[in-house]
C-alpha positions as CSV (number, residue, x, y, z in Angstrom):
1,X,13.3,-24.9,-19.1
2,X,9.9,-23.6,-18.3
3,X,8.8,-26.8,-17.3
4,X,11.2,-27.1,-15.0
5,X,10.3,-23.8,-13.7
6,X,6.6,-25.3,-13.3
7,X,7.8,-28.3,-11.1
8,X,9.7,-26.2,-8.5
9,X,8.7,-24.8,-5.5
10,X,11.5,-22.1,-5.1
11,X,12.9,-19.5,-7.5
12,X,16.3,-18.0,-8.3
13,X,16.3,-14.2,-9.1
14,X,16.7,-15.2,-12.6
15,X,13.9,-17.7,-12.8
16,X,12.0,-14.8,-10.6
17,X,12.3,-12.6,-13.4
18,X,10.9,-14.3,-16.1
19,X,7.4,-14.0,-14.1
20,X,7.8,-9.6,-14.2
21,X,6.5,-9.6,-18.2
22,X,4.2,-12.1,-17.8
23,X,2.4,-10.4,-14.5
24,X,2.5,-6.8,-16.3
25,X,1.1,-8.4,-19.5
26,X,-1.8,-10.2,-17.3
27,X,-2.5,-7.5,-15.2
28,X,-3.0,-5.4,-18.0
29,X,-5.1,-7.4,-20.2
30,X,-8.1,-7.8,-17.2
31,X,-11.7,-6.6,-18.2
32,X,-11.6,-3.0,-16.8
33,X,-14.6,-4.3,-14.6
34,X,-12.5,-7.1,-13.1
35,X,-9.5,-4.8,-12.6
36,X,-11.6,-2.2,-10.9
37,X,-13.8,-4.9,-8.8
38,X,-10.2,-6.2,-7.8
39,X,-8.6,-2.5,-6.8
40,X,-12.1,-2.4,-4.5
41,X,-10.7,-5.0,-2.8
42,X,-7.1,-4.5,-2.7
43,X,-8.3,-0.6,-1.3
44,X,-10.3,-2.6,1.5
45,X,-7.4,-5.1,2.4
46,X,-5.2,-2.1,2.9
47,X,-7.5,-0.4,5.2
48,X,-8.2,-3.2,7.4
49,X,-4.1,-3.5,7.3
50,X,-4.4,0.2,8.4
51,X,-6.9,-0.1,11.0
52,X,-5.3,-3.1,12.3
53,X,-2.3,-1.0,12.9
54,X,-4.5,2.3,14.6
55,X,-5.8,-0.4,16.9
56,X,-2.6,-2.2,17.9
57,X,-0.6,0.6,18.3
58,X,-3.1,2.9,20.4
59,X,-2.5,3.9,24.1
60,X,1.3,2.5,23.5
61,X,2.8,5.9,25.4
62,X,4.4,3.5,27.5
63,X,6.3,1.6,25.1
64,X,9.4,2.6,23.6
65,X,8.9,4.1,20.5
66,X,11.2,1.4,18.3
67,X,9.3,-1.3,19.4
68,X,5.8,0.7,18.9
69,X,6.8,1.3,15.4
70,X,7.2,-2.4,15.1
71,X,4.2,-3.1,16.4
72,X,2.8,-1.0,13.4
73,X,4.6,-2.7,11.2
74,X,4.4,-6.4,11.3
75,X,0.2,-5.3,12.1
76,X,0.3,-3.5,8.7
77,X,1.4,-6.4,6.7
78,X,-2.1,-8.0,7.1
79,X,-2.9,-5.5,4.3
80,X,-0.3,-6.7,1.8
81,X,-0.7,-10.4,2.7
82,X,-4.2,-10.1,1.7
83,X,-3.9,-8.9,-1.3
84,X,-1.4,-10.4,-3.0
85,X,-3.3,-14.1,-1.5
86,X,-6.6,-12.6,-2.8
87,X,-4.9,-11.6,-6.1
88,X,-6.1,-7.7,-5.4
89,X,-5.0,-5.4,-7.2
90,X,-2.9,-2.9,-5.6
91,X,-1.8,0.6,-7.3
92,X,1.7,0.4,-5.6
93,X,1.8,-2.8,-6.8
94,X,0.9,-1.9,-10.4
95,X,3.7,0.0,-11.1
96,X,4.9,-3.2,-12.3
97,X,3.4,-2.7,-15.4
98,X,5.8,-0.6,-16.4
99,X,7.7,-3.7,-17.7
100,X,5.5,-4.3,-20.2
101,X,5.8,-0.4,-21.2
102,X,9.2,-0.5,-21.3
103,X,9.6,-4.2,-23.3
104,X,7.2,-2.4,-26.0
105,X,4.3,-4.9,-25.3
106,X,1.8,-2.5,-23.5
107,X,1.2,1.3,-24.8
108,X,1.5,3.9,-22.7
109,X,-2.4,4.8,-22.8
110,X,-3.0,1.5,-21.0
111,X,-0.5,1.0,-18.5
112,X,-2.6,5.1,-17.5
113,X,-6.1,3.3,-18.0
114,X,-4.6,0.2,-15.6
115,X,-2.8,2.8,-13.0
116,X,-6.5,4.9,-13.0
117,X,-8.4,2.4,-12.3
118,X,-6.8,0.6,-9.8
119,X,-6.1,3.5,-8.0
120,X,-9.8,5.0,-8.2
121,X,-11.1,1.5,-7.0
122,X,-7.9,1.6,-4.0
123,X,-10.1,4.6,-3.1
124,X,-12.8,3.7,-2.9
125,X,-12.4,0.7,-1.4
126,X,-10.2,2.6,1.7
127,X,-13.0,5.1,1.9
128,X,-15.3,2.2,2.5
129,X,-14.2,0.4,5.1
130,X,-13.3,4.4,6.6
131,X,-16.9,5.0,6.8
132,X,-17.9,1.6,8.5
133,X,-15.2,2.1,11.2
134,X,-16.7,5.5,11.5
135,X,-20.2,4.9,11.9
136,X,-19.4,0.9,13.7
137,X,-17.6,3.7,16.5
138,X,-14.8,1.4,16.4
139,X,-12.6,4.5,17.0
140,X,-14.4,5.1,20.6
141,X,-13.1,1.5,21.6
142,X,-10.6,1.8,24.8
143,X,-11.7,4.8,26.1
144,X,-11.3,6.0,22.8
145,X,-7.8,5.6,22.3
146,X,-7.9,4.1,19.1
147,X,-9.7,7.2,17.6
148,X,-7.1,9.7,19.2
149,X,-4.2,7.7,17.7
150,X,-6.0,7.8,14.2
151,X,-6.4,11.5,14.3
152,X,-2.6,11.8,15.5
153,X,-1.3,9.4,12.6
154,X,-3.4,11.5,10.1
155,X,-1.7,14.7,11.4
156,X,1.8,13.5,11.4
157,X,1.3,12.5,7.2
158,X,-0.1,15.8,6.2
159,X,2.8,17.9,8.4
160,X,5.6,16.3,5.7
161,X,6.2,18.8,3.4
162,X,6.1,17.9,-0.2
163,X,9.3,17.1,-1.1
164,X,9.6,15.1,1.8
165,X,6.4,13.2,0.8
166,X,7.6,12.3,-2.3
167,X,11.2,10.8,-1.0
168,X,8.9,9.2,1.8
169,X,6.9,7.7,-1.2
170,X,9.7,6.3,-3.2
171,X,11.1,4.6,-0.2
172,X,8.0,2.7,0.8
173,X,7.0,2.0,-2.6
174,X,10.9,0.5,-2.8
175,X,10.5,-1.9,-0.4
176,X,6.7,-2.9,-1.1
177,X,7.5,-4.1,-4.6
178,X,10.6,-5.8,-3.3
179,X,8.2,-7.6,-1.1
180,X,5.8,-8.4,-3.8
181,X,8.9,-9.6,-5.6
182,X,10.0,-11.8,-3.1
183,X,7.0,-13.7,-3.4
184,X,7.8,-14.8,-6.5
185,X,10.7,-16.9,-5.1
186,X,8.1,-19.1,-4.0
187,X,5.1,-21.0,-3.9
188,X,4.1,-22.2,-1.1
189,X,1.1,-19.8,0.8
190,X,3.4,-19.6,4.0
191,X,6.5,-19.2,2.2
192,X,5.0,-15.8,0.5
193,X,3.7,-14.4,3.7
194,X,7.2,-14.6,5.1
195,X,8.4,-13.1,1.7
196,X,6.6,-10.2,2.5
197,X,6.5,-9.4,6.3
198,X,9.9,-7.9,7.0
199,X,9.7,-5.5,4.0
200,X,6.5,-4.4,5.0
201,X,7.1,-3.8,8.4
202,X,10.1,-2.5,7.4
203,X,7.9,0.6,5.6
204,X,5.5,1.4,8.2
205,X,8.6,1.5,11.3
206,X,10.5,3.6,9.1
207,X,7.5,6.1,8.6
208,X,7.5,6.0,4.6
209,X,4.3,6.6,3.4
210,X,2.0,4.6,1.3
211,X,-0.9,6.0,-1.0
212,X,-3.6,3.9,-0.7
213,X,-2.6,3.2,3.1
214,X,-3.3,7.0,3.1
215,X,-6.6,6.9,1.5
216,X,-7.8,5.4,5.1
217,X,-5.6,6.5,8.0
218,X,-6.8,10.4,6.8
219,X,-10.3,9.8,5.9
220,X,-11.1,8.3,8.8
221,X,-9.9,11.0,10.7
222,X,-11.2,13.6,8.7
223,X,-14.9,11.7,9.4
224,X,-13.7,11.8,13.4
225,X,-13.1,15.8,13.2
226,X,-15.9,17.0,11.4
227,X,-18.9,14.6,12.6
228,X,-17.9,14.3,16.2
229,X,-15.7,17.5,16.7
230,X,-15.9,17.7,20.8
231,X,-13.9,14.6,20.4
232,X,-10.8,16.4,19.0
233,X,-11.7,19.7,20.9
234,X,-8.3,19.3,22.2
235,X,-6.2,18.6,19.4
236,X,-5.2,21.3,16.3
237,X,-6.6,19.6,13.4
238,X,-6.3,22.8,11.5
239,X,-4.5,20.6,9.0
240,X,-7.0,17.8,8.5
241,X,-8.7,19.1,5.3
242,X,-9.2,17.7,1.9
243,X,-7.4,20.1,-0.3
244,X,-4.2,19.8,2.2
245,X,-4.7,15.8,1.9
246,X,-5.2,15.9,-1.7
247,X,-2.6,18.5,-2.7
248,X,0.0,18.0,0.2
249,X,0.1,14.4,0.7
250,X,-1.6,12.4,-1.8
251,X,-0.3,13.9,-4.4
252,X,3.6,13.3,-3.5
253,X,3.2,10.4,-1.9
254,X,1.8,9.0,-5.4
255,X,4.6,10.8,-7.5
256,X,6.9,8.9,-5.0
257,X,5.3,5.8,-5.2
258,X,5.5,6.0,-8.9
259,X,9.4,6.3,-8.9
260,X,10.1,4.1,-6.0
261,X,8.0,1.1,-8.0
262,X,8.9,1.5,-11.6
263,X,12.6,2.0,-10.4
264,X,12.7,-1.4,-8.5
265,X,10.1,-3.5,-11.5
266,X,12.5,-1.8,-14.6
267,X,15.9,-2.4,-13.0
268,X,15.2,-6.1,-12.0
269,X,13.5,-6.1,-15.8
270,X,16.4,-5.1,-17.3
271,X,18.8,-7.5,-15.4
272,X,16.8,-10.6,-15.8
273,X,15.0,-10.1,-19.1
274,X,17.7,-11.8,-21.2
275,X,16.8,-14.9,-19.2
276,X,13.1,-14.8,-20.8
């Protein structure tokens, strides 16, 4: 059976699910140095994903605001379809490590040493490519459109309140692991960037909200307001602090992230796992 699996080049939900132990059990057993060095990168994907989207969907006033919103969307999924091409690692996507939690083949103290470090390299890595936007005054770009719209989207994440944050979080982190799962229906390169475009863009139209996609559309706005304040002189960024980003949207938007993954990774785990 499993070489027959080997041969093919497209899955059934029930072949797909024999892959959900296997990925937890690999993710989890990386160096810590090769699971950080990958979260770096899957941090950086996600902000270029994010700036991508800033970029496309600045000075779009004009355009209605459906089609703006999928603009954002199919421009975000750049982010996703590096990483899981590059192999990143991704700290929505590691939720799926939970299977191996819940099959009693990974201890709880590792699936929180995998989830830390991922999601301490996702931040760093978003805060890197923040600073080089900032200081490449890529936001000044069309008139500097691009760095208004960044400051806006910022604003608009940290005015949910928390409860709505955390339902926001569960629904994007729904469909960005049914994306990553739908890759697994396939191998070819083209057949898993399909897989994973509609889901995504799905996400950002709706206006969920995304952790580590967070860790760059706020920073970088946060770097806008306070080291080149006459450009916001006109806009309340009141808001646009690190205790409110930290406490009020971060923080939820993980917690939300959380459910929204392990919910989708266990309950396709626990109809397919008997197919193992």
């Amino acid at each position: 059976m499993s070489e027959q699996i080997l041969e093919k080049e497209n899955f059934l939900p029930e072949e797909m699910g024999q892959n959900l132990e296997i990925v937890a059990l690999k993710k989890a057993s990386y160096p810590w140095w090769k699971t950080f060095i990958l979260a770096i990168l899957g941090g950086i994907f996600i902000a270029f994903g994010a700036m991508f989207t800033t970029t496309v969907c600045s000075g779009s006033s004009n355009i209605p605001y459906g089609l703006s919103r999928l603009l954002a969307g199919a421009s975000f999924s750049l982010g996703l379809i590096l990483v899981i091409l590059s192999g990143a690692e991704l700290f929505t996507g590691s939720t799926i490590v939970s299977v191996g939690v819940a099959n009693k083949k990974i201890s709880l103290a590792k699936l929180i040493k995998n989830w830390g470090l991922v999601y301490l390299g996702n931040f760093i890595g978003s805060l890197l490519i923040a600073l080089l936007v900032f200081f490449g005054k890529q936001y000044l770009f069309g008139n500097g459109v691009i760095g208004i719209n960044a400051v806006n989207i910022a604003l608009s994440k940290l005015h949910h309140t928390f409860g709505e944050s955390i339902s926001l979080g569960i629904l994007c982190n729904m469909l960005v692991c049914l994306a990553i799962w739908l890759t697994y229906s396939t191998k070819s390169v083209a057949g898993k960037i399909m897989a994973l475009i509609f889901p995504i863009t799905a996400f950002v139209a709706a206006g969920f909200e995304h952790s580590v996609a967070n860790m760059y559309f706020v920073p970088i706005a946060w770097l806008i307001k306070n080291f080149n304040p006459n450009f916001v002189v006109n806009i309340n960024t009141v808001d646009l602090t690190w205790s409110h980003f930290l406490l009020g949207n971060l923080l939820p938007v993980t917690i939300g992230n959380i459910i929204g993954g392990v919910f989708i990774w266990l309950t396709f785990n626990f109809l397919y796992k008997k197919h193992a």
